[in-house]
N, C-alpha and C positions, 0 to 999 in steps of 0.2 A: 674679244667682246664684239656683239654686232647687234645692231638696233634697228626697232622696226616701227614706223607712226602710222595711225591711220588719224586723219583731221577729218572735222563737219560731220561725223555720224549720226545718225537722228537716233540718238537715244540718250534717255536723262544718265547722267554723271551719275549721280547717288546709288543707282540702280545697277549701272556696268561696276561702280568702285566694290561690289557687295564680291562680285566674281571676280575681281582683279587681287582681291584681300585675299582668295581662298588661292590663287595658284603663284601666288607672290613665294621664291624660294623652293618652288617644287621643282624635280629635275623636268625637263620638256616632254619628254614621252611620256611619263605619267602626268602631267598636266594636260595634254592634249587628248588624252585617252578618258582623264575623268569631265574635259571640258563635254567630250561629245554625249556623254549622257544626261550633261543637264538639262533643264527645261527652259531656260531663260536664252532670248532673244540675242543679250549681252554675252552667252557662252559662244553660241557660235561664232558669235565677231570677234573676240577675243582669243580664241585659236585659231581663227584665221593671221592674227596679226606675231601671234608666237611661230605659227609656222612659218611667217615670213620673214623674220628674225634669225630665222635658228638656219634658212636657206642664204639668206645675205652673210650669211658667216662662211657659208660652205661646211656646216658640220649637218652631224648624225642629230637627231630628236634624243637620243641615248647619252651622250655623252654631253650633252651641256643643262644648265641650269638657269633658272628666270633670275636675275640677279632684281630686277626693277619691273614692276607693272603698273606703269601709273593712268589715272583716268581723269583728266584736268576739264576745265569747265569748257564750252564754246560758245558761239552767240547765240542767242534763243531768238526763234519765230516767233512775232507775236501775230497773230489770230485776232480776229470776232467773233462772237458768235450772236446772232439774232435773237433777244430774248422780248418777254411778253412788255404793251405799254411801248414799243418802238424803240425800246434799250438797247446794249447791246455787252455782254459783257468778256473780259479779254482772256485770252487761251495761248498760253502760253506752251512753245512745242523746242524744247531746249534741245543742243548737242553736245559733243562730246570729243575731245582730242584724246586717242589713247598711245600712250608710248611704253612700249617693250625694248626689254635689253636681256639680252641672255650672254652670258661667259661660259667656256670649258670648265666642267668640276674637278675642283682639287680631291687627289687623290689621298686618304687618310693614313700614314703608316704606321703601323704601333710597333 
């Protein structure tokens, strides 16, 4: 088993957890392969950090599987922003700690 963090990412939690839900238990080479077609910001960070998992182990993308993809909360930017009347109101720019874990796939035998 080998495990991979990335901490302070500037992207909201809710938003990375939606892509972490879809490749949680996929083997790695098919997670990586359907990360790269997504559209979301969150996918390519997210197989970035499985690829570096799956290298800190010293394996193939083939032969192991995402056992854990978790996306934990981190401290949020808080912002102004100049509004009308001299106001001013706050803008919140959160991030994101995410942690991968991948294991070698047990093999099934009937």
């Amino acid at each position: 088993m080998s495990k991979a963090t990335l901490r302070f990412i500037r992207l909201s939690p809710t938003k990375a957890r939606l892509i972490a839900r879809e490749v949680q238990g996929m083997n790695a080479e098919l997670a990586l392969a359907s990360l790269e077609f997504m559209p979301n910001k969150a996918a390519k960070i997210i197989s970035k950090v499985i690829a570096s998992a799956v290298a800190n182990g010293d394996y193939e993308p083939e032969e192991v599987v995402i056992t854990s993809c978790r996306v934990d909360k981190g401290p949020v930017l808080k912002r102004f922003r100049p509004r009308a009347r001299g106001r001013a109101t706050p803008i919140r720019k959160p991030t994101s700690h995410i942690y991968v874990e991948v294991a070698e796939e047990t093999k099934k035998e009937n």
